[in-house]
Residue, then its C-alpha position, 0 to 999 in steps of 0.5 A: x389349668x390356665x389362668x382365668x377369666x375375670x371377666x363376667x362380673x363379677x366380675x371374672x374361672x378355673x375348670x369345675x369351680x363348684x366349690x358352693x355346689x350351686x351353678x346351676x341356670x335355673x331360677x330356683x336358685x336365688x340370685x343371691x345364690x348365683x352371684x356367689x357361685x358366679x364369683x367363684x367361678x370368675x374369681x380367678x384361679x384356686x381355691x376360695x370365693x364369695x357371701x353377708x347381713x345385719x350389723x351395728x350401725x354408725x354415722x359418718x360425715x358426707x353423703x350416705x346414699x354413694x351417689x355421689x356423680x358429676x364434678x363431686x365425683x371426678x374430685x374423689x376418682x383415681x385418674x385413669x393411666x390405662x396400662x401397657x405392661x402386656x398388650x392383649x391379644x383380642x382388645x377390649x370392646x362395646x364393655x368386654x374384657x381384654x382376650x388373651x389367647x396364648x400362655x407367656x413363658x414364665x421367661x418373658x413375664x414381666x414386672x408390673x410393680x417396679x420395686x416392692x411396696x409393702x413395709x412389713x406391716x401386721x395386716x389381718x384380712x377376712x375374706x369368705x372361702x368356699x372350702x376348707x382354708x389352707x394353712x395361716x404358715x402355708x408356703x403360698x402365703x409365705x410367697x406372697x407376703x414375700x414378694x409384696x413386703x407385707x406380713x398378711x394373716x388371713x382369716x378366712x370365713x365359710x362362704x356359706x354363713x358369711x353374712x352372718x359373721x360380717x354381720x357380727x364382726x362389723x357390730x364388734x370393736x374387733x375389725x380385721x385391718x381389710x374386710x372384703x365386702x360382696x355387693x349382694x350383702x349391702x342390706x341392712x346396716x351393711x352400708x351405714x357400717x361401712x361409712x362410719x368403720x372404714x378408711x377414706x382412701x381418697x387421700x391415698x388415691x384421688x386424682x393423680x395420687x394413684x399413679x403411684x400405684x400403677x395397677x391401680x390407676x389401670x382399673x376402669x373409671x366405672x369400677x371406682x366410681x361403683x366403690x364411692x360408699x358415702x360420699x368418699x372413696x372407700x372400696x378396692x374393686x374388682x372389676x367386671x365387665x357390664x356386659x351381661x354375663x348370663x349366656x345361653x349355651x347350646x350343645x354345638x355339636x348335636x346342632x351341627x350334627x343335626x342341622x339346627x338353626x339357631x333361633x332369632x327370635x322369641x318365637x323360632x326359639x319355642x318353635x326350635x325348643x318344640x322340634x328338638x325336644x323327645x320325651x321319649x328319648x329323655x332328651x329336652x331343649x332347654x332348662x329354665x331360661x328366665x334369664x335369657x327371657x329377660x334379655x331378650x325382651x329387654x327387661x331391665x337389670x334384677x342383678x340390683x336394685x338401683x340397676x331396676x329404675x330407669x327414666x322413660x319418657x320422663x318418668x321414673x319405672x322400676x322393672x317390674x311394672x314394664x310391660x317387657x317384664x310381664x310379657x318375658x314372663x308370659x313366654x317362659x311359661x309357654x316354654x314349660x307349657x309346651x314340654x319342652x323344659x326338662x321335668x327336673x327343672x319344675x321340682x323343688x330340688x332343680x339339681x344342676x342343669x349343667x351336668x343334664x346338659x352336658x349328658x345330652x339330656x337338656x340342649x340349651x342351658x342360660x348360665x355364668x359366661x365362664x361356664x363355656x370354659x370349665x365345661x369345655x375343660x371339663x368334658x375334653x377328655x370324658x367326651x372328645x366330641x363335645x362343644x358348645x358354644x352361647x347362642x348370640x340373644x335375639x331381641x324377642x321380635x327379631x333384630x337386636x336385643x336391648x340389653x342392659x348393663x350390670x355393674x361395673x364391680x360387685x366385690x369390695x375391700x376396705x381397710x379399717x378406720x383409724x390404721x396407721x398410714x403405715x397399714x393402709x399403704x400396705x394395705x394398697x401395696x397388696x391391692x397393686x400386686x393382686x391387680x398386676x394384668x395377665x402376663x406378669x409376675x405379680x399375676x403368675x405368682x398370685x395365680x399359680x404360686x411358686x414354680x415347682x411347688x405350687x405349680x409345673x409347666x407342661x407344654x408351655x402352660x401351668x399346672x397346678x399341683x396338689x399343694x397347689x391346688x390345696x394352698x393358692x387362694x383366689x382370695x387375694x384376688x378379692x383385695x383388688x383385681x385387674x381391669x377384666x380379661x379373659x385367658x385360657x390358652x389351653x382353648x385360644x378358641x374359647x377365649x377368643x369366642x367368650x371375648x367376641x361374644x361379650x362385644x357383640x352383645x355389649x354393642x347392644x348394651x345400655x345404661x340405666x339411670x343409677x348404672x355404676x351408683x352404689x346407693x343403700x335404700x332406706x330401711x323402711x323399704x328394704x324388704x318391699x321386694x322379697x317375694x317377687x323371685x318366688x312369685x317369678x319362679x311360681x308364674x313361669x311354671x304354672x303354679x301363679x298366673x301372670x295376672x298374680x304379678x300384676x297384682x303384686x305390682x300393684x300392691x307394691x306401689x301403695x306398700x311403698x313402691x311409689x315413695x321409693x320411686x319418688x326417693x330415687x327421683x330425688x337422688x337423680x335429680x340431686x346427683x344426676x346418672x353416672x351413666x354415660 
């Protein structure tokens, strides 16, 4: 085991991270679902991740849609000092994370925090955890708390029902002293909770103030400018790279064997899907490729819902009313049509696409960037001549594809309002130790706990033990993380593949409007675009037609969608893009 990839989205794997079960590419699990068990498999090394809803509400002074952009925000960001502790082996590029490709002796890491900042505050942090938590006293913790000056007791929640209790924590008087906050979960009142019952922290790390915590001040501009939540500086990120995480793979080593070229287009793609398909011998090209369908007709970001809206030709559109949209949809069903899906992927119950993939059933899969490390680990020993590899997107004509990037962080945390200096400094002495790069201390500790207990060394790399494996959580990861990389110098090959893939396709990778903006839509519409995953999921497998979508298109601008549009016309004319 290695340390891992923080570098797909969300942000940022360790081998078989199936801890929420669902990692499966199809588009019968909802994004909501995808985004949690992409968190788990890109949040770092060992043991927990992502999940929220409804709570009480609150007022706050300042802006409440966190668009603040232009000189308002340059007034409130952490100054960039880019960091220069460990240089990568493959620099970051075109939006991608930093490569790294050989593991550091524990005898050359270096230090990253100077001198130990915490002042032995009493903290709480609630957290979501897939599993079963480790102990509060367990020696991993014990570690931590050591080596950063502070006295954290971690409340870990399922992941699975997260929502509901975030939503019952923010509504009550008793909040943790650090909450971690998903971006998927910012519905409802999430974000009017967050503007009235967090910190400012501004006055903590605007402009130069950050510099005293160097792993801070080397988090990427973008990410902090995602983390202003009504009007103020509010959130700790974890950053991830904008370049689209969702890949499609394909077995390397059948198509190699078998002479295949792969497809640059929308139609050799079908053409290719028809050739290599055997119903006969239980062997399809591919599982659902939705996904992949929207990148390669260019079909504007579904990872959020301000992400959806971009000015054309000076008019403000939302995704679903592009032709790209309907005409992506439109080919995904001739791939069902044409029989070249696997059965299983037209079922109510899909399953995982990754395991009919990796037995050779399904030959091309679209899921989670970091799957092309944990299946590669994963299959190492079970099938020595497995590879795979992710197919570059073409654009659906041919030539290169308009891409679009997601956002710059999805997870938060936030400290309490009204803690102690004492606590929130703390509180930030945590953030700068879990966001100490690849190659030092700080990070191997938070990674891989402590040498002999938690982790051995076997061939130059770390290995986990089974106290390791039970007690070093990722969970510190979600306080804030380093700028994205990838490192798994047990495949320097993949990390190397994962990283040059990331810049060629972030070369074709533009920004929508309210790219980087955290922005909370009015209640009144909150709900407006529901049944529009079902419909997709219904139209590409020839239960709706095409036309079906256009109708709820249409519906959708007289139920409110052309007051939204004009709403976010408002706030882009207001507050101007944060894209660049």
């Amino acid at each position: 085991m290695t340390p891992n990839a923080v570098s797909t989205g969300s942000r940022r794997s360790t081998p078989s991270r199936s801890d929420t079960g669902e990692s499966r590419s199809d588009t019968g699990q909802s994004r909501r679902g995808f985004l949690a068990s992409t968190a788990v498999a890109a949040a770092a090394v060992a043991g927990g991740a992502p999940l929220l809803a409804a709570c009480g509400g609150g007022s706050d002074t300042g802006k409440k849609d966190g668009t603040t952009t232009g000189k308002d925000a340059a007034k409130l960001l952490p100054a960039f000092v880019a960091g220069t502790v460990v240089v990568p082996d493959i620099a970051p590029k075109n939006g991608s994370a930093a490569g790294f490709t050989r593991a550091i002796p524990s005898t050359e890491l270096k230090a990253s925090v100077a001198a130990k900042k915490g002042k032995g505050s009493a903290l709480t942090i609630m957290a979501p955890f897939w599993g079963p938590p480790p102990a509060s006293d367990n020696p991993y913790y014990t570690a931590m708390n050591e080596a950063i000056g502070v006295r954290a007791t971690w409340q870990n929640q399922d992941g699975n029902v997260y929502d509901q209790k975030l939503g019952a924590v923010l509504a009550s008087s008793e909040i943790p002293d650090v909450v971690v906050v998903p971006g998927w979960n910012l519905g409802g009142k999430i974000p009017s909770a967050i503007n009235a019952k967090f910190e400012d922290l501004g006055p903590y790390l605007s402009g130069d103030k950050v510099k005293a915590y160097p792993n801070l001040a080397a988090i990427p501009t973008d990410a902090w400018q995602r983390s202003l939540f009504g009007g103020k500086l509010r959130g700790l990120p974890m950053p991830a790279s904008y370049v689209t995480n969702i890949a499609p793979f394909y077995r390397k080593d059948l198509f190699d064997a078998k002479g295949w070229q792969l497809p640059k287009s929308a139609d050799e793609f079908l053409a290719l899907a028809k050739e290599i398909t055997s119903a006969k011998a239980k062997v399809w090209a591919c599982g659902d490729m939705t996904w992949t369908a929207y990148n390669m007709f260019g079909v504007l970001s579904g990872s959020d819902k301000a992400l959806g809206w971009h000015l054309v030709d000076g008019r403000l559109v939302n995704r679903v009313e592009t032709p790209e949209y309907l005409e992506a949809l439109e080919w995904t069903r001739k791939v069902y049509d044409a029989g070249v899906v696997h059965p299983d992927e037209k079922t109510q119950n899909q399953g995982d696409t990754s395991l009919r993939f990796t037995a050779g059933q399904c030959l091309i899969y679209n899921n989670d960037l970091s799957h092309w490390y944990a299946k590669t680990s994963e299959q190492a020993a079970q099938n020595p001549a497995f590879a795979m590899a992710a197919m570059d997107i073409p654009g659906h004509a041919g030539g290169a594809p308009k891409l679009w990037a997601t956002n710059p962080a999805n997870i938060w945390a936030f400290v309490k309002k009204g803690s102690s200096q004492a606590v929130v400094e703390d509180a930030l002495a945590i953030a700068d130790f879990t966001a100490a790069p690849y190659g030092t201390k700080e990070r191997m500790l938070t990674d891989y706990g402590v040498e002999g207990v938690h982790h051995t060394v076997k061939d130059g790399l770390p290995v986990k033990t089974d106290k390791g494996n039970q007690e070093v959580s990722s969970s510190w990861l979600f306080v804030a993380s380093p700028a994205p990389y990838v490192a798994h110098p047990d495949t320097p090959e993949v990390t190397r593949s994962m990283v040059e893939w990331q810049q060629r396709m972030g070369a074709h990778t533009s920004k929508s409007s309210f790219y980087g903006m955290t922005i909370t839509e009015p209640a009144r519409w909150t709900g407006l675009m529901n049944d529009f995953e079902q419909l997709e999921k219904d139209i590409v497998r020839g239960r709706k037609k095409v036309s079906d979508m256009q109708q709820a298109v249409s519906e959708w601008k007289t139920k409110g969608g052309d007051e939204l549009r004009d709403w976010y016309r408002k706030l882009l004319d207001t507050n101007g893009s944060a894209a660049s």
